[in-house]
C-alpha positions as CSV (number, residue, x, y, z in Angstrom):
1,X,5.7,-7.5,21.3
2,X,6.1,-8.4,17.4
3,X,3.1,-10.3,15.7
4,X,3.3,-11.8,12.9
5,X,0.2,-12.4,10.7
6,X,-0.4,-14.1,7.5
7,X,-3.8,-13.4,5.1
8,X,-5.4,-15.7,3.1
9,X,-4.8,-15.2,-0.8
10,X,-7.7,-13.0,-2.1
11,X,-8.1,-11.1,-5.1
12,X,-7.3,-7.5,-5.0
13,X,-8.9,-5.7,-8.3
14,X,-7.0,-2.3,-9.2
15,X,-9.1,1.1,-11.1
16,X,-6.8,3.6,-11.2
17,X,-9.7,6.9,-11.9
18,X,-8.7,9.8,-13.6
19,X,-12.3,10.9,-15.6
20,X,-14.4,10.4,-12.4
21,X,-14.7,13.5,-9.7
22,X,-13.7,12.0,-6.2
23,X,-17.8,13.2,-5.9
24,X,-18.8,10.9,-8.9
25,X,-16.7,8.3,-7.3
26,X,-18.2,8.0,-4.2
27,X,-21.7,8.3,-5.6
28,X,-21.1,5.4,-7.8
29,X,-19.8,3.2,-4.8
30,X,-23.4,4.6,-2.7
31,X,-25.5,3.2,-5.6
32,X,-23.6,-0.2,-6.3
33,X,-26.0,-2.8,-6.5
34,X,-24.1,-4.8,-3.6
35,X,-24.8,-2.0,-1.5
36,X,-21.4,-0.7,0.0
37,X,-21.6,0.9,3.2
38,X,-18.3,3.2,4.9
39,X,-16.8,0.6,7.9
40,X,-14.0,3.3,9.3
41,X,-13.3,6.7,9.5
42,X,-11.2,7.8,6.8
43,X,-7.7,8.2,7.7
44,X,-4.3,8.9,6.3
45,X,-2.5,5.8,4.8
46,X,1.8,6.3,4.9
47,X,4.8,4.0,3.8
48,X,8.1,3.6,3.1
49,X,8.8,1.1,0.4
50,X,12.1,-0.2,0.3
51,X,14.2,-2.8,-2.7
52,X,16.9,-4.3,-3.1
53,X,19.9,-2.2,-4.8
54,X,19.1,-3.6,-8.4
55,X,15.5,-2.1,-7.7
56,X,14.5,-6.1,-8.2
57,X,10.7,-5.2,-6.8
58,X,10.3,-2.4,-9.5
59,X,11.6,-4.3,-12.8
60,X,9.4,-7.3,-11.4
61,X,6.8,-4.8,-11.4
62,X,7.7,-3.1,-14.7
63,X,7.6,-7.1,-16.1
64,X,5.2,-8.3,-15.1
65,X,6.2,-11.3,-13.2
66,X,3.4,-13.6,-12.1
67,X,5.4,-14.4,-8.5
68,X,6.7,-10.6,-7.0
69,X,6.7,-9.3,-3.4
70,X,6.7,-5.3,-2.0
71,X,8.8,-4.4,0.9
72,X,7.2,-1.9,3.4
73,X,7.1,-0.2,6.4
74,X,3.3,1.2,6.6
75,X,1.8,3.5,9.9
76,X,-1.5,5.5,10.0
77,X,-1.5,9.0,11.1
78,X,0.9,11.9,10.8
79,X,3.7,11.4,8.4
80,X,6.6,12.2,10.1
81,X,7.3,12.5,13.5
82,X,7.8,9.7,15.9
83,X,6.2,6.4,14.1
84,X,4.3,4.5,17.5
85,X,2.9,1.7,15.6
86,X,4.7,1.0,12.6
87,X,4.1,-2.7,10.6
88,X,6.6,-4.1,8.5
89,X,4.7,-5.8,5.5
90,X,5.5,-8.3,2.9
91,X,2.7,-7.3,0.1
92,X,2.9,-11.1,-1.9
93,X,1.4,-11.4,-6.0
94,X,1.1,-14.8,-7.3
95,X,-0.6,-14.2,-10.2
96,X,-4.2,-12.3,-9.9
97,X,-4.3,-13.5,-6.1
98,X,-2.3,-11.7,-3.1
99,X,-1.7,-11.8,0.3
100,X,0.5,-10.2,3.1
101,X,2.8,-11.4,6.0
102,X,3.1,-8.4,8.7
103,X,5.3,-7.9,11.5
104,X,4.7,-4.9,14.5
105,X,7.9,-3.2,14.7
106,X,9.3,-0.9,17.4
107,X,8.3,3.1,17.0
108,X,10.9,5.0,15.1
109,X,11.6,8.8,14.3
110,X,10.8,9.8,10.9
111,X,12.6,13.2,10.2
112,X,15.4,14.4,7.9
113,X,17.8,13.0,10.1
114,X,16.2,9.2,9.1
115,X,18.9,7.0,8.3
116,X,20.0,2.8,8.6
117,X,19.9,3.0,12.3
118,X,16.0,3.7,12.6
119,X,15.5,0.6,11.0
120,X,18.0,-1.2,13.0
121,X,16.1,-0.3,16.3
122,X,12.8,-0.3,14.5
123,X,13.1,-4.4,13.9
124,X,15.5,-5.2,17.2
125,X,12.1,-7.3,18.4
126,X,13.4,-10.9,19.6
127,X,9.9,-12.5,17.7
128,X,11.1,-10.9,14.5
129,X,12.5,-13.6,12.7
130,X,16.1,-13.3,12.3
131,X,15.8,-13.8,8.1
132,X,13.3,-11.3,8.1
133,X,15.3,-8.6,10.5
134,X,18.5,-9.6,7.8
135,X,16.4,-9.1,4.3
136,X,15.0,-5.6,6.0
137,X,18.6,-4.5,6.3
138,X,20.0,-5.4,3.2
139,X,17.5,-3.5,1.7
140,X,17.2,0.3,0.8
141,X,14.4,2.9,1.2
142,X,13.3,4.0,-2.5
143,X,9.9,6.1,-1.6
144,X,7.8,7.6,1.0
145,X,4.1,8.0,0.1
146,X,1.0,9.4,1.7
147,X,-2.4,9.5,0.9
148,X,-6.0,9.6,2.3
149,X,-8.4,6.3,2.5
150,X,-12.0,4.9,3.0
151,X,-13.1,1.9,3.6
152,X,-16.3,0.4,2.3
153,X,-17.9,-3.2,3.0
154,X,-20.5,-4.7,0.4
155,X,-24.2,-5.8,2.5
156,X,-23.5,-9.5,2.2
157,X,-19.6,-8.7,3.6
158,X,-17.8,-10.3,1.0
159,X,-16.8,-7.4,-1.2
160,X,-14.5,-4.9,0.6
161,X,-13.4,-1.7,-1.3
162,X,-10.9,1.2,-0.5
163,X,-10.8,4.2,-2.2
164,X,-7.3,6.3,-2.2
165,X,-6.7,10.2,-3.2
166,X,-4.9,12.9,-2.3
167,X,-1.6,11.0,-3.3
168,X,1.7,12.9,-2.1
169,X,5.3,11.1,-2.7
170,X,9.0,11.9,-1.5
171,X,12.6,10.5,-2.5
172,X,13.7,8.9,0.4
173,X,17.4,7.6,1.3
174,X,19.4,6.8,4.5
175,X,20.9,10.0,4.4
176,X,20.4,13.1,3.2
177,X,16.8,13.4,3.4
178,X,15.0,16.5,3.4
179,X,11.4,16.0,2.2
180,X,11.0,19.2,0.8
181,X,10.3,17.8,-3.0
182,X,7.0,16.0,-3.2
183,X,5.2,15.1,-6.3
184,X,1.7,15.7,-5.3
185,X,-1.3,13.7,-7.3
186,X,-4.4,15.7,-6.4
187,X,-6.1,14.3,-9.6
188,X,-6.0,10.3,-9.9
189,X,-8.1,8.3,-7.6
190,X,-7.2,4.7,-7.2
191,X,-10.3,2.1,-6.0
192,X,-9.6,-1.5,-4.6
193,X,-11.9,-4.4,-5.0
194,X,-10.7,-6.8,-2.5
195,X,-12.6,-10.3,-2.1
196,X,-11.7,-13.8,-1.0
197,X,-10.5,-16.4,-3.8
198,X,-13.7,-18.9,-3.6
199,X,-15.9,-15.3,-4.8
200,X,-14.5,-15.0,-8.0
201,X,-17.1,-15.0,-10.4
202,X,-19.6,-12.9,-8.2
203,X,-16.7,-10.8,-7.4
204,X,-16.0,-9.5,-11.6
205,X,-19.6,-9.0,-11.7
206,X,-19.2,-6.6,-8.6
207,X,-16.5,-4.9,-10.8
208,X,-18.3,-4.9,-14.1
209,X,-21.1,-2.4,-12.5
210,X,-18.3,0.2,-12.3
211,X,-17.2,2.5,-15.3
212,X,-13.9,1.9,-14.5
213,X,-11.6,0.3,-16.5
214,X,-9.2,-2.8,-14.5
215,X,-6.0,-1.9,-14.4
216,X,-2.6,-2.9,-13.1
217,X,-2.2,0.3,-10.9
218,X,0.6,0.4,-8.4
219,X,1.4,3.2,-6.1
220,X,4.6,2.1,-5.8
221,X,5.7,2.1,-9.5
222,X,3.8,5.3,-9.9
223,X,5.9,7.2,-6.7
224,X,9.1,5.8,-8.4
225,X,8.4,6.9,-11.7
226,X,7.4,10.2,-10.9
227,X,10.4,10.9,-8.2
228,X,13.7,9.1,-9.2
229,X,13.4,8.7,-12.8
């Protein structure tokens, strides 16, 4: 069965790290004066980002535009193989706040035979709504990512952050696929300071005590950028 979920707008504060060791980093997060403990195991984060065909999501990006959305198709675990719990996910930005809608999809087979009809049986789930199933399809794959995650939750729960490394992406089509050139990132490290709307000014002072500078990073534009253009 398909579920459907909808987040509250929060504020999701980008540091994309590239002078700090991944050691330094997670040091600096163990010392934080909110005191951030780990809440998961880490595990390996995978999507497949998909736009329209005038790449509308990227230039929105590239932009700037206050109101702009993310297509996706995200899973944990292995990259390819048979997907068993993939969730499509509507990543929302109005303005500094975000949000995402999310929708479990039927397990699909992600290998270089990938192609339009995945997708099709993927989203054939009767409480997908029929707008949503439509958008999916008129859309095509433009990246497949990977990358390795933990999750940290500040002592008063109100400041979550999530570190990302290890960044691998692929060029992916509905045809032709063969995954065998990757741009592989083994140097940037990219830390999210996620918090709910109402815990705004507690929540830049929780940034300030990094030595990271804010920035707009996004994986997506980075992938692109590095494998199509």
């Amino acid at each position: 069965m398909s579920v459907k979920q909808s987040e509250p707008l929060r504020y999701e504060r980008k540091f994309l790290i590239t002078d700090y060791s991944y050691a330094d980093v997670l040091q600096l997060i163990k010392f934080h004066p909110a005191c951030f403990n780990e809440i998961f195991e880490e595990r390996s984060v995978n999507n497949i980002y998909f736009d329209a065909l005038g790449m509308n999501n990227y230039y929105d990006n590239i932009e700037g535009e206050k109101d702009r959305e993310k297509v996706r198709i995200r899973w944990y675990g292995d990259l390819f193989g048979t997907i068993q719990k993939p969730v499509l996910e509507y990543k929302i930005k109005k303005g500094l706040l975000g949000n995402k809608r999310s929708y479990l999809l039927n397990p699909f087979l992600l290998d270089p035979n990938f192609d339009k009809k995945q997708i099709e049986s993927a989203s054939n789930i009767e409480s997908i709504p029929v707008s949503v199933k439509n958008e999916l399809l008129s859309l095509k794959p433009t990246l497949l990512n990977t990358y390795k995650r933990r999750y940290f939750l500040s002592a008063n729960k109100k400041f979550r952050i999530t570190i990302d490394y290890q960044m691998t992406f692929y060029k992916i089509n509905f045809s032709g696929n063969t995954f065998l050139n990757k741009v592989v990132d083994t140097k940037s490290i990219v830390l999210e300071l996620k918090y709910d709307s109402l815990d705004e000014i507690e929540g830049k002072e929780v940034g300030a005590a990094f030595p990271f500078k804010l920035t707009k990073n996004s994986k997506y534009l980075q992938g692109l950028e590095r494998v199509l253009f």
